[in-house]
mmCIF file of the N, C-alpha and C atoms, coordinates in Angstrom:
data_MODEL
# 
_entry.id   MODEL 
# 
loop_
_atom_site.group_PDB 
_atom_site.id 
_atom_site.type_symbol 
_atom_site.label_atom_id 
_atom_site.label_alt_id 
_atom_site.label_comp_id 
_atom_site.label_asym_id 
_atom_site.label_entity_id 
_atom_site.label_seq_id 
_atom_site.pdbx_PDB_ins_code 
_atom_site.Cartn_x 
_atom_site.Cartn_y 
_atom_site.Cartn_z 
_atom_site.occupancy 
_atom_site.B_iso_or_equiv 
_atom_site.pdbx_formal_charge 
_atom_site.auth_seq_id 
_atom_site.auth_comp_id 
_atom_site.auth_asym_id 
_atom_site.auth_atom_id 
_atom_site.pdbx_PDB_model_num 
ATOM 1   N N  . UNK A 1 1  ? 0.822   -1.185  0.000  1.00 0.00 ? 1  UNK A N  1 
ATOM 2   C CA . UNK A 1 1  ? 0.000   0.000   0.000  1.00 0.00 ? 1  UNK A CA 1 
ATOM 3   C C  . UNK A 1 1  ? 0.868   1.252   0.000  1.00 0.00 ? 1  UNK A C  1 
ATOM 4   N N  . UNK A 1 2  ? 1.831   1.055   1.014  1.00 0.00 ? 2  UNK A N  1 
ATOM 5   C CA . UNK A 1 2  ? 2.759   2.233   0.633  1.00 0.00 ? 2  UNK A CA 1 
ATOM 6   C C  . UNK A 1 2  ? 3.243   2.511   -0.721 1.00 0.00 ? 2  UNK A C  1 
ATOM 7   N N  . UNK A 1 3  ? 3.963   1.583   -1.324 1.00 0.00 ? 3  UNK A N  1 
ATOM 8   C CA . UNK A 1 3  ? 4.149   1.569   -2.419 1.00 0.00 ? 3  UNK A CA 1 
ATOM 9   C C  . UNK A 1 3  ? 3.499   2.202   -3.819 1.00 0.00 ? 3  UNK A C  1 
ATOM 10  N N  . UNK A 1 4  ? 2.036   2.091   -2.993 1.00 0.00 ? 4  UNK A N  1 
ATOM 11  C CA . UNK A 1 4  ? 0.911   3.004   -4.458 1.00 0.00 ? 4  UNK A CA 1 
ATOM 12  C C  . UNK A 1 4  ? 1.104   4.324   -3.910 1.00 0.00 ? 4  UNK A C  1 
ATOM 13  N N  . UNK A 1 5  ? 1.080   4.511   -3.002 1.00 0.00 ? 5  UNK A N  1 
ATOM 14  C CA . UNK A 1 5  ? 1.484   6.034   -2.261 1.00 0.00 ? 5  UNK A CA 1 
ATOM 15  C C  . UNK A 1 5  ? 2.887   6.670   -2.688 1.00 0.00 ? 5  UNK A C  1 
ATOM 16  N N  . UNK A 1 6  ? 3.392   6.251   -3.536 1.00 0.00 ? 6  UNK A N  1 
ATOM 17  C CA . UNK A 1 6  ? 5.189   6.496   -3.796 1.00 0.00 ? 6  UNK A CA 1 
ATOM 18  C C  . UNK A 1 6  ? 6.324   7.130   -2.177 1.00 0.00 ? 6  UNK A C  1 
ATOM 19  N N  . UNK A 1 7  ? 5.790   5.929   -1.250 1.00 0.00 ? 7  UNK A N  1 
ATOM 20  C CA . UNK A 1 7  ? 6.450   6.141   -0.157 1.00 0.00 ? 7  UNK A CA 1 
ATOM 21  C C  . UNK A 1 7  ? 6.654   4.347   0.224  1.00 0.00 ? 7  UNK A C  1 
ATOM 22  N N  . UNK A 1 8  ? 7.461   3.566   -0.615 1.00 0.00 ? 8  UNK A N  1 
ATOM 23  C CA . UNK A 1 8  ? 7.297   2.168   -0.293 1.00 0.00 ? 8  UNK A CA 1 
ATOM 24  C C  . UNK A 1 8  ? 7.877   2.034   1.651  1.00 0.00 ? 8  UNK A C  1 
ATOM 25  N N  . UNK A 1 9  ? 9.203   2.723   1.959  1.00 0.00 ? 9  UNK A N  1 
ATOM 26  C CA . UNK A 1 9  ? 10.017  2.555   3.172  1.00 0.00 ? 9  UNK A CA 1 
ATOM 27  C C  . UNK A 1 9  ? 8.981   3.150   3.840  1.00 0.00 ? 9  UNK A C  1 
ATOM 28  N N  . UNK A 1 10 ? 7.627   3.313   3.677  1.00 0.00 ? 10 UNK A N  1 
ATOM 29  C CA . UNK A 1 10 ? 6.940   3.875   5.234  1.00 0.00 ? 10 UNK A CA 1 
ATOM 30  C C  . UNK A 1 10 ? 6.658   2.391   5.681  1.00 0.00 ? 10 UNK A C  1 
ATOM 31  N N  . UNK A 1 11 ? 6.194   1.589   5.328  1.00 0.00 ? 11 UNK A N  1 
ATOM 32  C CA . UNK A 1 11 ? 5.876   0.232   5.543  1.00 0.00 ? 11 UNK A CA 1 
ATOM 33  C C  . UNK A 1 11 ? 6.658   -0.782  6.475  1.00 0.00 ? 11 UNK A C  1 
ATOM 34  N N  . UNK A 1 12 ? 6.384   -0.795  7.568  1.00 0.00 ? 12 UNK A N  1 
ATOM 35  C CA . UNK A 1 12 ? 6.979   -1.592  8.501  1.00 0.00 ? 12 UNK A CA 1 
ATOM 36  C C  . UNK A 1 12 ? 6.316   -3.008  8.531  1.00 0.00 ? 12 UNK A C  1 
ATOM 37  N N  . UNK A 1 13 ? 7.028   -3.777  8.514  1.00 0.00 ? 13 UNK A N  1 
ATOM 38  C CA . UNK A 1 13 ? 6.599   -5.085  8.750  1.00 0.00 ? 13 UNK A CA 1 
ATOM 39  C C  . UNK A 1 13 ? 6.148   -5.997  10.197 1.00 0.00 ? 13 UNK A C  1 
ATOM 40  N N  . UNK A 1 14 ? 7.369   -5.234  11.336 1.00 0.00 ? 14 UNK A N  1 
ATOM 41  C CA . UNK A 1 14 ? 7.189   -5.398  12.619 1.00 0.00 ? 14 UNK A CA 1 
ATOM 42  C C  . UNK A 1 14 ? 5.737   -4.246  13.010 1.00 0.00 ? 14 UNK A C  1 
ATOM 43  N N  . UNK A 1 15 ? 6.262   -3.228  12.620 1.00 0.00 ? 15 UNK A N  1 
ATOM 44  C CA . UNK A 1 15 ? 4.998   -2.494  13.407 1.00 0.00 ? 15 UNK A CA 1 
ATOM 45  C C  . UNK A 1 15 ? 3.988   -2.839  12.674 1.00 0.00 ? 15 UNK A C  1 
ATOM 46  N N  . UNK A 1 16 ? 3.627   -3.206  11.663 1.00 0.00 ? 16 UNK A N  1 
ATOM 47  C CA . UNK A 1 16 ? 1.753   -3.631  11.260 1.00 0.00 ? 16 UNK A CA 1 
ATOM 48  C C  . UNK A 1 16 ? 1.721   -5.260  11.856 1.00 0.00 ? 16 UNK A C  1 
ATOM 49  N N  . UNK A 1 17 ? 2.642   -5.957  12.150 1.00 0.00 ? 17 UNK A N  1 
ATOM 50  C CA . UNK A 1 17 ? 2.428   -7.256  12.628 1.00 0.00 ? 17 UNK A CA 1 
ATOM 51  C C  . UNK A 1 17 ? 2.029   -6.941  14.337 1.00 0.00 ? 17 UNK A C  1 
ATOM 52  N N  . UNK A 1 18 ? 3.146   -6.509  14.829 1.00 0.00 ? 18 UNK A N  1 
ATOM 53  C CA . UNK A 1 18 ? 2.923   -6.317  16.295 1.00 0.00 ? 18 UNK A CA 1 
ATOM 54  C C  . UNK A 1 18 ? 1.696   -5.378  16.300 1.00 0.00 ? 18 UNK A C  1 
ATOM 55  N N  . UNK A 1 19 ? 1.535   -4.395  15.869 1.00 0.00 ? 19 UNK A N  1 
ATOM 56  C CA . UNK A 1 19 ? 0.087   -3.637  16.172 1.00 0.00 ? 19 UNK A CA 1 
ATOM 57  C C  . UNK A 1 19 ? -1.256  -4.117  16.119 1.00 0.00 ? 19 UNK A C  1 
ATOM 58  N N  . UNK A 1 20 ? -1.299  -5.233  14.702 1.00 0.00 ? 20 UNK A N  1 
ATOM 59  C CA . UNK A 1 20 ? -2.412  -6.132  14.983 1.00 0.00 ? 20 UNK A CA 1 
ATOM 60  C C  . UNK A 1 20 ? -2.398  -7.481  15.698 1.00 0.00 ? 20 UNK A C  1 
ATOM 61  N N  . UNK A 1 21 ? -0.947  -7.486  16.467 1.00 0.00 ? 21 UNK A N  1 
ATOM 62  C CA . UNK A 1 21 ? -1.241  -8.571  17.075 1.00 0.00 ? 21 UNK A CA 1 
ATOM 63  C C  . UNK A 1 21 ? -2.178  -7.919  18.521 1.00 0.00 ? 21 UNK A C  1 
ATOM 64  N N  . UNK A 1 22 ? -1.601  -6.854  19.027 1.00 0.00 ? 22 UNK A N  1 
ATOM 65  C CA . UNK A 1 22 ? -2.097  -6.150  20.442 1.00 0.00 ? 22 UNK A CA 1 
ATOM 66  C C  . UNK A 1 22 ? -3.873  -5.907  20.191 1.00 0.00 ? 22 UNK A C  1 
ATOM 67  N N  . UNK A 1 23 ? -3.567  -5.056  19.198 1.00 0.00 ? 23 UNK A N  1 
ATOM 68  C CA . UNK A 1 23 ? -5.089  -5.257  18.582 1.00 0.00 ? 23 UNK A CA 1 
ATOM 69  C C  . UNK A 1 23 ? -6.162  -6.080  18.633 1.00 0.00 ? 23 UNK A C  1 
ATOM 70  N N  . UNK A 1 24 ? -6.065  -7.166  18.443 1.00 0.00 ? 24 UNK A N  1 
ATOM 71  C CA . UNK A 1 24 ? -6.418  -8.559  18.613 1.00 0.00 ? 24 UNK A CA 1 
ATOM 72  C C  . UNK A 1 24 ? -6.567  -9.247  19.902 1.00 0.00 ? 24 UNK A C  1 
ATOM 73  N N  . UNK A 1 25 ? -5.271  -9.043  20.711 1.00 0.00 ? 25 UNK A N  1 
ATOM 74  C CA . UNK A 1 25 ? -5.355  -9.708  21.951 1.00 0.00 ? 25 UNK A CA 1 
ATOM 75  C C  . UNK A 1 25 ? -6.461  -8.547  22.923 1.00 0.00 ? 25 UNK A C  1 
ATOM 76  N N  . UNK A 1 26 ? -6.570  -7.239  22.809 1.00 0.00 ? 26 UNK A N  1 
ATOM 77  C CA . UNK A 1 26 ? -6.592  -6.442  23.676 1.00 0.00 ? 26 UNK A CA 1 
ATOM 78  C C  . UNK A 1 26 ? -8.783  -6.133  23.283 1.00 0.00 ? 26 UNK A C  1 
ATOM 79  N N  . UNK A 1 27 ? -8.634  -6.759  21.822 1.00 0.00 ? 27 UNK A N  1 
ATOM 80  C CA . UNK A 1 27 ? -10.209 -7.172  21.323 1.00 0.00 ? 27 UNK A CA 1 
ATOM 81  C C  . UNK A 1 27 ? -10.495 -8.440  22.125 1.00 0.00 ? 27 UNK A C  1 
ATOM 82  N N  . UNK A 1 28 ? -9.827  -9.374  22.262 1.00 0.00 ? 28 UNK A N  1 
ATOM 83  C CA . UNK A 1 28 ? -10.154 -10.493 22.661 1.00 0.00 ? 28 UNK A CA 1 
ATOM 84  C C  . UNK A 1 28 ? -10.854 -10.357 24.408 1.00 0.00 ? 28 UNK A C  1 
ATOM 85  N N  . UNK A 1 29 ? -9.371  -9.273  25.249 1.00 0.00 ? 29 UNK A N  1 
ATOM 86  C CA . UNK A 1 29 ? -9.906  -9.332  26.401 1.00 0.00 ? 29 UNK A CA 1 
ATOM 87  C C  . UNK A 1 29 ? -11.089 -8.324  27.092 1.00 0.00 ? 29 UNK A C  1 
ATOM 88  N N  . UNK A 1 30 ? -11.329 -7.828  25.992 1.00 0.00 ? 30 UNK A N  1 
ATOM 89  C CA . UNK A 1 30 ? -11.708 -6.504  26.650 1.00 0.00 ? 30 UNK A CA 1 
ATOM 90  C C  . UNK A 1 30 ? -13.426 -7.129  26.046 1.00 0.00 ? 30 UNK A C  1 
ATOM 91  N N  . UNK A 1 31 ? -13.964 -7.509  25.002 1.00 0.00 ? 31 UNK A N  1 
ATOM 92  C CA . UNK A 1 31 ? -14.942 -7.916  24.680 1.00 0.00 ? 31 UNK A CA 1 
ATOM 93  C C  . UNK A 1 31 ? -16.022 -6.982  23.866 1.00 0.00 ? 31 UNK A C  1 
ATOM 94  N N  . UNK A 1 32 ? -14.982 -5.606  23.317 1.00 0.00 ? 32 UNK A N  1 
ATOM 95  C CA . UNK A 1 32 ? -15.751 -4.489  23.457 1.00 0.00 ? 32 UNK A CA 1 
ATOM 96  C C  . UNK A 1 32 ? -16.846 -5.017  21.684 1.00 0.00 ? 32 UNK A C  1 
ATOM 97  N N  . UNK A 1 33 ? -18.173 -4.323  21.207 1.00 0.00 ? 33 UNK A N  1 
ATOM 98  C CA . UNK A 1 33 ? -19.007 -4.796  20.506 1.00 0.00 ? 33 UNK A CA 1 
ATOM 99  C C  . UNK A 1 33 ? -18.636 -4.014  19.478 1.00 0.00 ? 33 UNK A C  1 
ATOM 100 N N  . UNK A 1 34 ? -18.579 -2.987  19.276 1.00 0.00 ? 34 UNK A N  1 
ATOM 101 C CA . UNK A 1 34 ? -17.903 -2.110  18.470 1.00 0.00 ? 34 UNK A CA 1 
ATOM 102 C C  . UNK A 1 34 ? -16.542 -1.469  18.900 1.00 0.00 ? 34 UNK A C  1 
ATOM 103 N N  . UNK A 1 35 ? -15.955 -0.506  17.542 1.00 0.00 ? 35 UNK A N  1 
ATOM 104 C CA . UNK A 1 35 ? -14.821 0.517   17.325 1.00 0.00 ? 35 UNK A CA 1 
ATOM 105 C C  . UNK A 1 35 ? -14.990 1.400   18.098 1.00 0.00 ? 35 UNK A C  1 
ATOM 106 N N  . UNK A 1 36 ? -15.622 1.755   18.518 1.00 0.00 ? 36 UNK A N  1 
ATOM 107 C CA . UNK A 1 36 ? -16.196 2.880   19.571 1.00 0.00 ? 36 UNK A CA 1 
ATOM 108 C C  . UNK A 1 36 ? -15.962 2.274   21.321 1.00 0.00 ? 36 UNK A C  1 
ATOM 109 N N  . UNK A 1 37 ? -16.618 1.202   21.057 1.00 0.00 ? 37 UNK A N  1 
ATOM 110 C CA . UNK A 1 37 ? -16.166 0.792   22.828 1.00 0.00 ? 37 UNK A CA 1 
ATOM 111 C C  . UNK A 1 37 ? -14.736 0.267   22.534 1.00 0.00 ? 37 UNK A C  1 
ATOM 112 N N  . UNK A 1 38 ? -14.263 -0.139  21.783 1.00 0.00 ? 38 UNK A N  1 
ATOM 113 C CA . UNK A 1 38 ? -12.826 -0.402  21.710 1.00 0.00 ? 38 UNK A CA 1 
ATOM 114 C C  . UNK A 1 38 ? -12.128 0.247   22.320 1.00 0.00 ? 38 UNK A C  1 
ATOM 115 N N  . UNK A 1 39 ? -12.205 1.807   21.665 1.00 0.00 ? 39 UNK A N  1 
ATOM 116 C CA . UNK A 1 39 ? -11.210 2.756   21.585 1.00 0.00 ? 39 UNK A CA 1 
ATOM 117 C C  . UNK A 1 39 ? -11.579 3.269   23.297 1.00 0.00 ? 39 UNK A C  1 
ATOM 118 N N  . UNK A 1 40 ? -12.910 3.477   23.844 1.00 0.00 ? 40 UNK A N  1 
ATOM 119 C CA . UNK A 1 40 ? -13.475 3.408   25.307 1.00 0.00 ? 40 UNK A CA 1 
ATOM 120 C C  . UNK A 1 40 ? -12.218 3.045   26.096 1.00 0.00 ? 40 UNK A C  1 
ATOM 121 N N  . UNK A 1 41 ? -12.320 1.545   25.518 1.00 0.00 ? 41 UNK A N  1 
ATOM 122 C CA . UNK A 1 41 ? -11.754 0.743   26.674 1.00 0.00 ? 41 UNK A CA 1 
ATOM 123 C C  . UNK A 1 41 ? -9.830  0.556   26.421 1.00 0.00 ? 41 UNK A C  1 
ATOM 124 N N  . UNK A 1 42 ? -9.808  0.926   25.131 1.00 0.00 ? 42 UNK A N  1 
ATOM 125 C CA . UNK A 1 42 ? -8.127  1.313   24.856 1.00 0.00 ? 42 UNK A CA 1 
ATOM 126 C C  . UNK A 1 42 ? -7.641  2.057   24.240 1.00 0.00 ? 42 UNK A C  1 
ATOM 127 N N  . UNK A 1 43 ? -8.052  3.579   24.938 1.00 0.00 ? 43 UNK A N  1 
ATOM 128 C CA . UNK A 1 43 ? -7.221  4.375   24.277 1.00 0.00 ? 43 UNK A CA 1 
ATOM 129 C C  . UNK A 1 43 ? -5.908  4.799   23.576 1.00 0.00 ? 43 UNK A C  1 
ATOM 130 N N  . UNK A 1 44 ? -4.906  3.420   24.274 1.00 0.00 ? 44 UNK A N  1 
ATOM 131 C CA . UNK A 1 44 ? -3.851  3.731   24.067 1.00 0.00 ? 44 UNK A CA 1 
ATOM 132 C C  . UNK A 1 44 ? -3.429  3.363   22.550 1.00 0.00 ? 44 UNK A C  1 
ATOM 133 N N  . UNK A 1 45 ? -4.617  2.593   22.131 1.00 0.00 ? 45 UNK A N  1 
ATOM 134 C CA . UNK A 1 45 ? -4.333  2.195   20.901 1.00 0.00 ? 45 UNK A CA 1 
ATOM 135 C C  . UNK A 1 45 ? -4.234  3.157   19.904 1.00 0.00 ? 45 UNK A C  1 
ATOM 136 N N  . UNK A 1 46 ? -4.488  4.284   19.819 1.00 0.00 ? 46 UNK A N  1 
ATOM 137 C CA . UNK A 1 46 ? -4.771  5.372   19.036 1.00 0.00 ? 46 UNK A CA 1 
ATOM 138 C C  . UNK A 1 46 ? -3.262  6.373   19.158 1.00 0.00 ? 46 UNK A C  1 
ATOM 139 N N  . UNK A 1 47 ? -2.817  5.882   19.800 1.00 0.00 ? 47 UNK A N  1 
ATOM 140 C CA . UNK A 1 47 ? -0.939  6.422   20.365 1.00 0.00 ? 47 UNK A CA 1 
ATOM 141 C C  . UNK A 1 47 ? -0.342  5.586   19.409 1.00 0.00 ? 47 UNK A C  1 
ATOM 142 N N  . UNK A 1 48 ? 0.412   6.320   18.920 1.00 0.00 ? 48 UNK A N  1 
ATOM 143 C CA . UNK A 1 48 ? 1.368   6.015   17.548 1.00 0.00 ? 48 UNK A CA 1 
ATOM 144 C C  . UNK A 1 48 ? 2.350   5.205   18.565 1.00 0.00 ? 48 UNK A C  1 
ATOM 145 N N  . UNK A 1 49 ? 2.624   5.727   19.803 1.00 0.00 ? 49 UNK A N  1 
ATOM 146 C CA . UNK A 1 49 ? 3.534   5.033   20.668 1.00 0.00 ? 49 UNK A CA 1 
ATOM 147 C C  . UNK A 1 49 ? 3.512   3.660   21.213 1.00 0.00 ? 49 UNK A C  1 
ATOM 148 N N  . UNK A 1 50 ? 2.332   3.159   20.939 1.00 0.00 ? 50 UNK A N  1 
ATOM 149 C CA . UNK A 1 50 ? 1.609   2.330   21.923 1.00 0.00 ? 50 UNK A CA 1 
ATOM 150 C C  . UNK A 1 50 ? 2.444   0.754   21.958 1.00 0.00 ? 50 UNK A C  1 
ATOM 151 N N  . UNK A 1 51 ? 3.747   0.602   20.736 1.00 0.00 ? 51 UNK A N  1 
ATOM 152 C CA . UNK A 1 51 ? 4.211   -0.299  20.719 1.00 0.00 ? 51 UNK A CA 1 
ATOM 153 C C  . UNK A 1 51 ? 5.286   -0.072  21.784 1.00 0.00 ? 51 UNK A C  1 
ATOM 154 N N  . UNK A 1 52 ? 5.883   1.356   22.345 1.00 0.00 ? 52 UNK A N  1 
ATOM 155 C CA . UNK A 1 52 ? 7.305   1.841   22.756 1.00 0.00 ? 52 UNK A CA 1 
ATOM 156 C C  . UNK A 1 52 ? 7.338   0.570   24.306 1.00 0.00 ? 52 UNK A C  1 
ATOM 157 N N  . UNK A 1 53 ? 6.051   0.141   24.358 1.00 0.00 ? 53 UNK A N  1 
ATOM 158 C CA . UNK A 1 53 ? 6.701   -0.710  25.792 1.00 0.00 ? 53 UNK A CA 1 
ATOM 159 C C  . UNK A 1 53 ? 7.230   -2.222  25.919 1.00 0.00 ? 53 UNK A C  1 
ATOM 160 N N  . UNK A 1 54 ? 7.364   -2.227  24.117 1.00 0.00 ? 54 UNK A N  1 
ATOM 161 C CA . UNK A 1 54 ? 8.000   -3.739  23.880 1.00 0.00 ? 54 UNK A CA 1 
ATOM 162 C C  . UNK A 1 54 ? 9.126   -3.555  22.882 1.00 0.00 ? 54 UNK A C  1 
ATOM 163 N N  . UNK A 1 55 ? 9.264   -2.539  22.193 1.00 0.00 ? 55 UNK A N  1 
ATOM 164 C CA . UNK A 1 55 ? 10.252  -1.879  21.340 1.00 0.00 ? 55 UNK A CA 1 
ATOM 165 C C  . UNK A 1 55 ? 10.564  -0.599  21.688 1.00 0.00 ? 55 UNK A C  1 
ATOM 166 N N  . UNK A 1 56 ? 11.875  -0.460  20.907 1.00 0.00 ? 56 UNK A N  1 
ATOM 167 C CA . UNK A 1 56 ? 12.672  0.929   21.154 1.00 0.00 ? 56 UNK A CA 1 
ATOM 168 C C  . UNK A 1 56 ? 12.521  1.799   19.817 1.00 0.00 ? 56 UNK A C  1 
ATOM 169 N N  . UNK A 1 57 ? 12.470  2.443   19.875 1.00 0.00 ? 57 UNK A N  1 
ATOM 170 C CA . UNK A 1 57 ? 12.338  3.372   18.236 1.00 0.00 ? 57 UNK A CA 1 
ATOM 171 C C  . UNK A 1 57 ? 13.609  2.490   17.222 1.00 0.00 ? 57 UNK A C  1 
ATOM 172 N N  . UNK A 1 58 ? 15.022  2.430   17.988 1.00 0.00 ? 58 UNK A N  1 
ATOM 173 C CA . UNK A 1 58 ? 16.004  1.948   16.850 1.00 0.00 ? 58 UNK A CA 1 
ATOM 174 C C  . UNK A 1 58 ? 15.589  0.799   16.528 1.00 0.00 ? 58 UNK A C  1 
ATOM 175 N N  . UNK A 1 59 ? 14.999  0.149   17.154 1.00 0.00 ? 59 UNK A N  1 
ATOM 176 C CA . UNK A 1 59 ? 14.985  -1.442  16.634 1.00 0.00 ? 59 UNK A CA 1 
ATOM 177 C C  . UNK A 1 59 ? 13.606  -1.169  15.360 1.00 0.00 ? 59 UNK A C  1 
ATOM 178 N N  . UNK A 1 60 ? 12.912  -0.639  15.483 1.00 0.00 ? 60 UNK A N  1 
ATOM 179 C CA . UNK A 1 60 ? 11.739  -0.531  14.481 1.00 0.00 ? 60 UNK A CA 1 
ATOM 180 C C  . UNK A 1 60 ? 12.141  0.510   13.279 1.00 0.00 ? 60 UNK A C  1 
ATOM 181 N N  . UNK A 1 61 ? 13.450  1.285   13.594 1.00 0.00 ? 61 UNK A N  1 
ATOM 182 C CA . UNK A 1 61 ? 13.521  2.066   12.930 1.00 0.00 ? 61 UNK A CA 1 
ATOM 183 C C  . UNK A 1 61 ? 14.838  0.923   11.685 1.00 0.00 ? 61 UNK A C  1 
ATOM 184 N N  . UNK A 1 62 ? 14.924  -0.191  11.951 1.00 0.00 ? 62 UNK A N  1 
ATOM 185 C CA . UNK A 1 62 ? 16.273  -1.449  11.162 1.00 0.00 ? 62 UNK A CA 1 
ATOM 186 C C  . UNK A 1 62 ? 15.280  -1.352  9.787  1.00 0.00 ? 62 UNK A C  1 
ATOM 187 N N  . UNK A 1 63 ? 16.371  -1.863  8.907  1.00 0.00 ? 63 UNK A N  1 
ATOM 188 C CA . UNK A 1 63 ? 15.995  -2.496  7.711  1.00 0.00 ? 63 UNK A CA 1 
ATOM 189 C C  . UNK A 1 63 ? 14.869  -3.513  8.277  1.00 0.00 ? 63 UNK A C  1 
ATOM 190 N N  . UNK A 1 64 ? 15.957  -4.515  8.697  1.00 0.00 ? 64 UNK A N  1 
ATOM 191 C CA . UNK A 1 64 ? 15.571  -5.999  8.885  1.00 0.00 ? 64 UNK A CA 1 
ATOM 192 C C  . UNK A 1 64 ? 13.706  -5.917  9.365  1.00 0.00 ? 64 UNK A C  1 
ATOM 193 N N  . UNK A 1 65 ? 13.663  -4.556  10.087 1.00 0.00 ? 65 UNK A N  1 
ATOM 194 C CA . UNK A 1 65 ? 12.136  -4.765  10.858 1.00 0.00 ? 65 UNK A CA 1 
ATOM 195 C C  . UNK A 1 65 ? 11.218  -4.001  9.600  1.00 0.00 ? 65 UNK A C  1 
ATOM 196 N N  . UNK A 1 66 ? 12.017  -3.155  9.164  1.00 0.00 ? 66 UNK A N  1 
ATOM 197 C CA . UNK A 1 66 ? 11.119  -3.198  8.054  1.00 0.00 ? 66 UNK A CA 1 
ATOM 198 C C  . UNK A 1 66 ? 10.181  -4.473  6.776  1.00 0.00 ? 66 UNK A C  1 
ATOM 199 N N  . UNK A 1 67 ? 11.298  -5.146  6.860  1.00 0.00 ? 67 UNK A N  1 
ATOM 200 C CA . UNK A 1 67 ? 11.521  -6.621  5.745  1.00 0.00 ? 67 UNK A CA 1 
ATOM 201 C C  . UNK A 1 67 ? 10.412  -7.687  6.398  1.00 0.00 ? 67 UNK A C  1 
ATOM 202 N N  . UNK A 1 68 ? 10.508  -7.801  7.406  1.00 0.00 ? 68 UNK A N  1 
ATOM 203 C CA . UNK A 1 68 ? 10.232  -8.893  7.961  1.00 0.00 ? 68 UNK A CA 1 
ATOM 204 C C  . UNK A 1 68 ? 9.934   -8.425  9.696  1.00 0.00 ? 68 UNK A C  1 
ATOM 205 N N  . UNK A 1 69 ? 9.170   -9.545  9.977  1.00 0.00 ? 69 UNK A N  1 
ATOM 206 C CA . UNK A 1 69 ? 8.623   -9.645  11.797 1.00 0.00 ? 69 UNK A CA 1 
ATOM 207 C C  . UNK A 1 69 ? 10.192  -9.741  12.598 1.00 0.00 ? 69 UNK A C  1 
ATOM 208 N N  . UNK A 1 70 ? 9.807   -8.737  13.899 1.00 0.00 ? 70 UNK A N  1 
ATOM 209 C CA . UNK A 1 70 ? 11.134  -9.071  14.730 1.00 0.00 ? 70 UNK A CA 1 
ATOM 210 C C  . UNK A 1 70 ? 10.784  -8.995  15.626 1.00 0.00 ? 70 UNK A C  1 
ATOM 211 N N  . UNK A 1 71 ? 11.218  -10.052 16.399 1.00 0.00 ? 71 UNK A N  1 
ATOM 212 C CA . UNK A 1 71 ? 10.624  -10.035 18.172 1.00 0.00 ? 71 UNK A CA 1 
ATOM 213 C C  . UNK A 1 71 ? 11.431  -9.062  18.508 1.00 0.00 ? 71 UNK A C  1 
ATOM 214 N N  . UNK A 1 72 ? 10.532  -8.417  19.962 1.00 0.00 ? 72 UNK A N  1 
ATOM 215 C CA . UNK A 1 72 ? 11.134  -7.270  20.671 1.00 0.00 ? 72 UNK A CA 1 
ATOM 216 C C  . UNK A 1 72 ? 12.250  -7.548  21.575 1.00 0.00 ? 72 UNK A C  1 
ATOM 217 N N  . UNK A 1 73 ? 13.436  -6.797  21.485 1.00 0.00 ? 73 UNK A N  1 
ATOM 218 C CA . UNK A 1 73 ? 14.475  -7.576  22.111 1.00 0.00 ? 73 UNK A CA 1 
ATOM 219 C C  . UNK A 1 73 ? 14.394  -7.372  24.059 1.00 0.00 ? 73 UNK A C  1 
ATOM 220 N N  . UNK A 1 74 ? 14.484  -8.013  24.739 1.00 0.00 ? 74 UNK A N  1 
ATOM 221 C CA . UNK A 1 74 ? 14.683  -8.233  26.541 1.00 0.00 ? 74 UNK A CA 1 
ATOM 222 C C  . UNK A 1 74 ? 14.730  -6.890  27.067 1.00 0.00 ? 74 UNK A C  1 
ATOM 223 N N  . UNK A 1 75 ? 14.229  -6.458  27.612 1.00 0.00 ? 75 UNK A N  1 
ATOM 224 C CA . UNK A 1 75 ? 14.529  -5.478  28.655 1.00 0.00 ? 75 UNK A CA 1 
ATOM 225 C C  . UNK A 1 75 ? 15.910  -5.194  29.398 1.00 0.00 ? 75 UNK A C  1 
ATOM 226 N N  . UNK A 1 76 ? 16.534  -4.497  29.518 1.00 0.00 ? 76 UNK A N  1 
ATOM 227 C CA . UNK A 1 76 ? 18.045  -4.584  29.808 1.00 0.00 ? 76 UNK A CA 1 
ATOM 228 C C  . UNK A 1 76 ? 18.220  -4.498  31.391 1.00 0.00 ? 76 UNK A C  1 
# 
């Protein structure tokens, strides 16, 4: 999709994988019926940041995470 946009490198591979994975889990627990109680019950999802507590900007900012899925590396 980026790509029709003539911006192919906006396209992260880690961040659209990890974002709909949270997405998903955070639909699963929360039970909300609609997009509207979703966002109710997780605002944080709407934070561009909302991945920063399992990744660091450099690691999302790699080739490699662009290319392909990368687990978030250990807490130091």
């Amino acid at each position: 999709m980026t790509a029709r946009v003539g911006n192919p490198e906006a396209f992260n591979q880690t961040t659209t994988i990890a974002f709909l994975s949270l997405i998903a889990e955070r639909m699963e627990r929360s039970g909300a019926p609609d997009f509207a109680a979703f966002v109710r019950a997780h605002p944080e999802m709407l934070d561009k940041r909302a991945l920063s507590r399992w990744y660091r900007p450099d690691q999302l900012a790699t080739e490699i995470a662009q290319r392909t899925f990368v687990l978030p590396e250990p807490a130091p």
